[in-house]
C-alpha positions in Angstrom: -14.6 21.9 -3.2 -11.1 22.5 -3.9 -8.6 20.2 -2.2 -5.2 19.8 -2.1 -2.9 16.8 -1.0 0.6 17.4 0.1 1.9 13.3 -0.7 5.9 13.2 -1.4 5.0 9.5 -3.1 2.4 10.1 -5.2 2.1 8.0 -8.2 -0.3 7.4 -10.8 -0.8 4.3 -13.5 1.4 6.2 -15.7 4.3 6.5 -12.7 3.7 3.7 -10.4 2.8 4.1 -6.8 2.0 4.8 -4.3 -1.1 5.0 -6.2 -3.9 6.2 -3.7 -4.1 10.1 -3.9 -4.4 9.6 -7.2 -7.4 7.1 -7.5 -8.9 9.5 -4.7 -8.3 12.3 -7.1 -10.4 10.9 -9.5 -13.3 9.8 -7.6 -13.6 13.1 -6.2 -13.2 15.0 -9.7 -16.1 12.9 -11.3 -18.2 14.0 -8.0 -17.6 17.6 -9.1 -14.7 18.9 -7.3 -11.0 20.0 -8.4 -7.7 18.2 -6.7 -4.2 19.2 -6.5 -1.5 17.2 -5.9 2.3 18.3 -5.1 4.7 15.0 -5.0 8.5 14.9 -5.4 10.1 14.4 -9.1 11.6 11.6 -7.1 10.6 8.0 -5.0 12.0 5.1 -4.5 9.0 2.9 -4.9 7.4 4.6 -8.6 8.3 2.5 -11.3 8.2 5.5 -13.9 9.9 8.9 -11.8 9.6 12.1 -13.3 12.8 14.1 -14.7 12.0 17.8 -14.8 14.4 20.4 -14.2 12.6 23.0 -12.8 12.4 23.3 -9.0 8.5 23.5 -9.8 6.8 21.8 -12.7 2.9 22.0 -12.9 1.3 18.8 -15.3 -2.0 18.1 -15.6 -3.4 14.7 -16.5 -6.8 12.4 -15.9 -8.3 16.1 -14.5 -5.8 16.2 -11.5 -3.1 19.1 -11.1 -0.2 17.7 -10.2 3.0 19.7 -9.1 6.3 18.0 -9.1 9.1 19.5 -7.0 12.8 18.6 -8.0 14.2 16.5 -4.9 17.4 14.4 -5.3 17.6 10.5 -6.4 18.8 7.9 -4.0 19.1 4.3 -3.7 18.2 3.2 -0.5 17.1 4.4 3.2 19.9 6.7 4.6 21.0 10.4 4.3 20.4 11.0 0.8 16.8 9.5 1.4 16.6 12.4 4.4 17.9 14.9 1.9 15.3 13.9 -0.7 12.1 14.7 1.8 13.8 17.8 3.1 14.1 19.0 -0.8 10.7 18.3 -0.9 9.4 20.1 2.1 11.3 23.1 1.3 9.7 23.0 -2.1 6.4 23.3 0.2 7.4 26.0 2.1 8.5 27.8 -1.0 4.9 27.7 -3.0 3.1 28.2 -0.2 2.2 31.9 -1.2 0.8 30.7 -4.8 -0.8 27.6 -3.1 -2.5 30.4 -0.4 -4.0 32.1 -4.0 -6.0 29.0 -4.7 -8.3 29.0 -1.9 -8.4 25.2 -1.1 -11.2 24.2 0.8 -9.3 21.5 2.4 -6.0 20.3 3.0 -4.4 17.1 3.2 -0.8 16.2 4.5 -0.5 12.7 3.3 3.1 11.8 2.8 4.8 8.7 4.7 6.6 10.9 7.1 4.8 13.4 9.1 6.9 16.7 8.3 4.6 18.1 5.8 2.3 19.0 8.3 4.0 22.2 9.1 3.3 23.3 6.0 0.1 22.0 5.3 -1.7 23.6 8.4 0.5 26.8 7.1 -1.6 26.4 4.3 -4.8 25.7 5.4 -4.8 28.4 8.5 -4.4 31.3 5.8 -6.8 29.9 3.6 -9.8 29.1 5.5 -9.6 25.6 4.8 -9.8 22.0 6.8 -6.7 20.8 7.6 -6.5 16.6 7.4 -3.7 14.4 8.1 -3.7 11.3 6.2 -2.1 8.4 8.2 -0.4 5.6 5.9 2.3 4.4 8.4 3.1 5.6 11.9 6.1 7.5 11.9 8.5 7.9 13.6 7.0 4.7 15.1 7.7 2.7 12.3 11.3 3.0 11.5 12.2 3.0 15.5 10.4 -0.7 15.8 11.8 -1.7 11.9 15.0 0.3 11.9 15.9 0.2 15.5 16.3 3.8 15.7 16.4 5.0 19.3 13.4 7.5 19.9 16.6 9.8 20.9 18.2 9.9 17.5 17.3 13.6 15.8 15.1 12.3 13.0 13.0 10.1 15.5 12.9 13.5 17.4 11.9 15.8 14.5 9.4 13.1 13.4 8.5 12.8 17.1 8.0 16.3 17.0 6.0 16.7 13.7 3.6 13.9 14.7 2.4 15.7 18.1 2.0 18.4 16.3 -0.3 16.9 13.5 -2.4 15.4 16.2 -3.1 18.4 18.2 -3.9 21.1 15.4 -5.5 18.8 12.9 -9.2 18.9 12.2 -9.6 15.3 11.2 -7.4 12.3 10.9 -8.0 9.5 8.1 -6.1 6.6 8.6 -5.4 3.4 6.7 -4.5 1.4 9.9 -7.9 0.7 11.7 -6.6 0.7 15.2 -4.6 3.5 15.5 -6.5 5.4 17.2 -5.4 4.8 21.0 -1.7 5.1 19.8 -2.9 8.9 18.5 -4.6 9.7 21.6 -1.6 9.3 23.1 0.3 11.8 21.5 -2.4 14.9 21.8 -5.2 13.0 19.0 -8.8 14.1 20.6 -11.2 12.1 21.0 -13.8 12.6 17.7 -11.3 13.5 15.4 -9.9 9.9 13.9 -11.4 7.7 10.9 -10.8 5.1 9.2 -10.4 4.9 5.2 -8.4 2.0 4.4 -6.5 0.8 0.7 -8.3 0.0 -2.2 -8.8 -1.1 -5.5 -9.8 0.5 -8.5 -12.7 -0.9 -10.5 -12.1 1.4 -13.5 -8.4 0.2 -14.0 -9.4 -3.4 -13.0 -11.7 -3.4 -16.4 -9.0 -2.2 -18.4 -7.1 -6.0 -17.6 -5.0 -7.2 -20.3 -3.9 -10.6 -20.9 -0.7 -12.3 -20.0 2.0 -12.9 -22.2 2.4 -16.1 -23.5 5.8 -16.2 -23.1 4.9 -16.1 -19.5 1.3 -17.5 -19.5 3.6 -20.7 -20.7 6.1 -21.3 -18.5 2.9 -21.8 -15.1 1.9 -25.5 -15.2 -1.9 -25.8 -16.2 -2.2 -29.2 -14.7 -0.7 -27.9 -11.2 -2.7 -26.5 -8.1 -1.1 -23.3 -8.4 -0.5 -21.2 -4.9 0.5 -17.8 -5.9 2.1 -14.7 -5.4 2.5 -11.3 -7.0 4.0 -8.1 -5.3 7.0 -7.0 -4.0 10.2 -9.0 -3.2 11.1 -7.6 0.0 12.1 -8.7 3.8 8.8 -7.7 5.3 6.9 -10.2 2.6 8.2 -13.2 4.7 8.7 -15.0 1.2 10.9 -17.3 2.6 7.7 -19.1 4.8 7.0 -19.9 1.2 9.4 -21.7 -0.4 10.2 -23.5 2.9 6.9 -24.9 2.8 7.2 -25.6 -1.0 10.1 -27.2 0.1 8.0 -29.8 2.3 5.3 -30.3 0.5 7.7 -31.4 -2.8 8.3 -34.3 -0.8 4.7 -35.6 0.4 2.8 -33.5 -2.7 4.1 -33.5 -6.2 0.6 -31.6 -7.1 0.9 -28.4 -5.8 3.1 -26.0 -7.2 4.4 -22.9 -6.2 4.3 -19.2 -8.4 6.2 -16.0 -7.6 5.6 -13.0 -9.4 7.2 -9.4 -8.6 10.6 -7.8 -8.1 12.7 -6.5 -5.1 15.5 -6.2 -2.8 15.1 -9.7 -1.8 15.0 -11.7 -5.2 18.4 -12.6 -5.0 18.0 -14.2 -1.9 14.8 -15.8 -2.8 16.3 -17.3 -5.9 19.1 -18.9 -3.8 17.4 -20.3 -1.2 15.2 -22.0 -3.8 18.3 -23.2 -5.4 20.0 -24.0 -1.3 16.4 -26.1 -1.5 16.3 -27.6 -4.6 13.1 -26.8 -5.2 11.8 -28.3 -8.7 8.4 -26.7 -7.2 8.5 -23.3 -7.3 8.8 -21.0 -10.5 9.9 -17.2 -9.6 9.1 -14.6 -12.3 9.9 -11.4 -12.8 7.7 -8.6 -12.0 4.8 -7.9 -14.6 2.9 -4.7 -15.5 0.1 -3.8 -13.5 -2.7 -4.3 -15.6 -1.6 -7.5 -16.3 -2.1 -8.9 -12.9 -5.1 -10.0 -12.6 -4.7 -12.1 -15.4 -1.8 -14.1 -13.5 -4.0 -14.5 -10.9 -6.4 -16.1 -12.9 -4.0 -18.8 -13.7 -3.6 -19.5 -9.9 -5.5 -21.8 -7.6 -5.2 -20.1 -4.5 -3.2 -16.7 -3.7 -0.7 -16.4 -0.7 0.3 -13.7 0.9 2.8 -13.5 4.3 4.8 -11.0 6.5 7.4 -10.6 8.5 6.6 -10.9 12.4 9.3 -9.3 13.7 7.6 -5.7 13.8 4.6 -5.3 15.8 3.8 -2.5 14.3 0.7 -5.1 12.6 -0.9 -4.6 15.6 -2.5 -1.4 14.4 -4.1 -3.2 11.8 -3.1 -3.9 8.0 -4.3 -2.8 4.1 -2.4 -4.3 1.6 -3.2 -3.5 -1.5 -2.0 -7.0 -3.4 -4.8 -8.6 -0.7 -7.3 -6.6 -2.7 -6.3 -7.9 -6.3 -6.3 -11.6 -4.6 -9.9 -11.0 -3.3 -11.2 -8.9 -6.6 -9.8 -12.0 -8.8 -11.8 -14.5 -6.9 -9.2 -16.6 -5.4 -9.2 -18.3 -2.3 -6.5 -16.7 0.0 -3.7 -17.8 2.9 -2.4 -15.2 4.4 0.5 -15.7 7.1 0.0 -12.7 9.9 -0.9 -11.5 13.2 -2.5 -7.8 12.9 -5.0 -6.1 14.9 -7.4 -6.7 12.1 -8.2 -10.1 9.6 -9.5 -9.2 6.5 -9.7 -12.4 5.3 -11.8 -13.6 7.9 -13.8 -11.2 7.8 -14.6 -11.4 4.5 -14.7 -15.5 4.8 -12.5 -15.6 1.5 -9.6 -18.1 2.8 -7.4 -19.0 5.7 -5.7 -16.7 8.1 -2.5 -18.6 10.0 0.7 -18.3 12.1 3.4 -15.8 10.2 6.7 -17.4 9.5 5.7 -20.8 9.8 5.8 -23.0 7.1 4.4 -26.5 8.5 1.2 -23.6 9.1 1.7 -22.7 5.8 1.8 -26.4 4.2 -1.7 -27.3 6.5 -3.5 -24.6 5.1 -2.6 -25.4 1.5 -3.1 -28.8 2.4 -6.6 -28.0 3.1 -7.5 -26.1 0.6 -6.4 -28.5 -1.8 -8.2 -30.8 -0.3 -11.4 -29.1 -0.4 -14.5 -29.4 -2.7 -13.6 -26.9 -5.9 -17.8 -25.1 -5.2 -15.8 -24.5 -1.6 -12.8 -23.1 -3.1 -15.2 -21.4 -5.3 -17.3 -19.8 -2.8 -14.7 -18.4 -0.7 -13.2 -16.8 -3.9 -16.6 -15.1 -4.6 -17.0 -13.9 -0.3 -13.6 -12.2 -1.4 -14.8 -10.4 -4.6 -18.3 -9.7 -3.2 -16.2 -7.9 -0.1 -13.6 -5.8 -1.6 -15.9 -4.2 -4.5 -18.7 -3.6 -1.8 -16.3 -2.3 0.8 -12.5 -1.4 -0.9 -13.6 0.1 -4.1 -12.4 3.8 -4.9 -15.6 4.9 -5.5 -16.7 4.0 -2.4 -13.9 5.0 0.2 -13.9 8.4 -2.5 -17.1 9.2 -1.6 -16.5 8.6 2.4 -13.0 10.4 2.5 -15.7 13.8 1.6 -18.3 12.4 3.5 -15.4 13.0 6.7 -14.5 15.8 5.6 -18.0 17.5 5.0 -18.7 16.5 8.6 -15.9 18.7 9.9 -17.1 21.4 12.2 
């Protein structure tokens, strides 16, 4: 097959993320087929952005086609952010005639925001193909409950918009969040046409691990129990549950030590409520390169990971992707939420509690430090065992076609 995804964000290990379509790319290459990808020269969240000058610049790396289109730079949410995706969806609309002359089989719209589904069924109605809509967040859902837009304001309109109109034209809808579905139905999704792929890890880039540096590697205690962190600073990580309950157990637990690895718009904060606290506890690091996390983990006891309750949007269910490195390293987790799924239970690999609570927080550390190091041991091998047997790319690669094979 020939397929093509339409993903603003898309990354790679040589750009950063969002890393997905192109770990999907790959899986379905070595299975025989060819993959496109268009992204924008620009995103906020890609470590490595592209700087071409052309409105259209084709590259070609690791077997994928990738097309960048030129869209503006900007520095946080806001008009020049709307600018940016409108550059790119006029770059759609604009190769759509050459994109017509490849003859995709199928089509995916797969960006953030729902608007390059116009396009994308353009595409795929004059070329025979499937048309797919990849679901990563629900929008405009998502920035009315975290932005407090009113479902009035024009952009929640267009989005508004743009999402019916996925839903009722689409062949098939892949989504990340597991319980999505109703929400769909509710805005034109048929019944039959929803499934559920969610994040995932790479075993191929996971093998490629490289160790830590030892200027790093030195500064974590090696005769602390180490609860850890790596990932992304930011106000929906709920990193503050974490030093506020590094903060009580300094006090009744001079043991346990607390590791925080990653950058964001909230490591200024972070680094002065830990002063605020005092904590001689806590060690906050800067981010490191990707294939150098899992040897971080290693050096951890446990991992942590917490979120913000204020959006209810978790209700639809969660797949984050630093959950997966915790569970592929081996380490017993503690994650602080309440979604519409628990990975960790289900996978019996740690201890799900209350978000934003640190006195939750401090009882499950408690408790896990506590417990027999073969326990610890086997609820870090329940996590491995689960995310390579159900979260590995070459297995939600070869369901994604499976979906899309089935597609009358």
């Amino acid at each position: 097959m020939n397929i093509l995804i339409l993903n603003h964000y898309a990354g790679s290990p040589y750009h950063g993320m969002e890393y997905r379509p192109y770990y999907l790319a790959k899986e379905w290459i070595k299975l025989g087929h060819d993959v496109t990808i268009v992204a924008a020269t620009y995103s906020h969240i890609r470590t490595n952005n592209t700087n071409y000058s052309k409105k259209i610049t084709r590259e070609t790396f690791d077997g994928i086609i990738y097309l960048w289109i030129k869209t503006r730079t900007y520095k946080s949410s806001g008009i020049k952010r709307f600018f940016n995706m409108l550059d790119y969806i006029k770059g759609i609309y604009l190769i759509i005639p050459k994109l017509i002359k490849e003859k995709f089989d199928v089509v995916i719209a797969s960006s953030t925001y729902p608007l390059d589904n116009y396009p994308a069924y353009i595409i795929a109605k004059k070329s025979g193909a499937k048309y797919v809509y990849e679901v990563h967040d629900l929008w405009p859902l998502s920035p009315m409950e975290i932005g407090g837009y009113s479902k009035y304001h024009p952009f929640i309109l267009n989005m508004q918009w743009a999402e019916n109109f996925a839903y009722k034209h689409v062949d098939k809808v892949v989504s990340i969040l597991p319980c999505a579905e109703a929400h769909m139905q509710k805005h034109g999704l048929l019944t039959g046409k929803f499934a559920h792929i969610p994040n995932g890890i790479s075993l191929d880039e996971l093998s490629k691990n490289e160790p830590l540096d030892e200027n790093i590697r030195s500064l974590i205690p090696s005769d602390k129990f180490i609860v850890g962190y790596t990932g992304t600073f930011g106000v929906a990580n709920s990193l503050n549950t974490l030093l506020e309950a590094a903060a009580i157990l300094q006090k009744i637990n001079k043991e346990i030590f607390f590791v925080l690895i990653g950058k964001g718009p909230e490591k200024d904060n972070l680094t002065g409520l830990q002063k605020k606290l005092a904590l001689n506890n806590c060690l906050i690091l800067d981010a490191i390169p990707k294939n150098k996390v899992q040897s971080a983990i290693a050096l951890f006891s446990i991992s942590a990971i917490a979120w913000n309750n204020t959006p209810s949007l978790y209700r639809f269910g969660i797949s984050p992707n630093k959950l997966f490195d915790y569970m592929y390293a081996g380490k017993p987790i503690i994650q602080a939420v309440e979604a519409g799924n628990d990975l960790v239970r289900e996978a019996d690999c740690g201890i799900t509690v209350a978000p934003q609570n640190p006195q939750a927080m401090v009882d499950a550390i408690i408790k896990l430090y506590n417990m027999p190091a073969e326990e610890r041991k086997r609820l870090g091998e329940n996590g491995r065992r689960y995310v390579i047997e159900n979260h590995s790319y070459d297995v939600l690669g070869r369901h994604f076609l499976n979906i899309i094979f089935r597609i009358k």
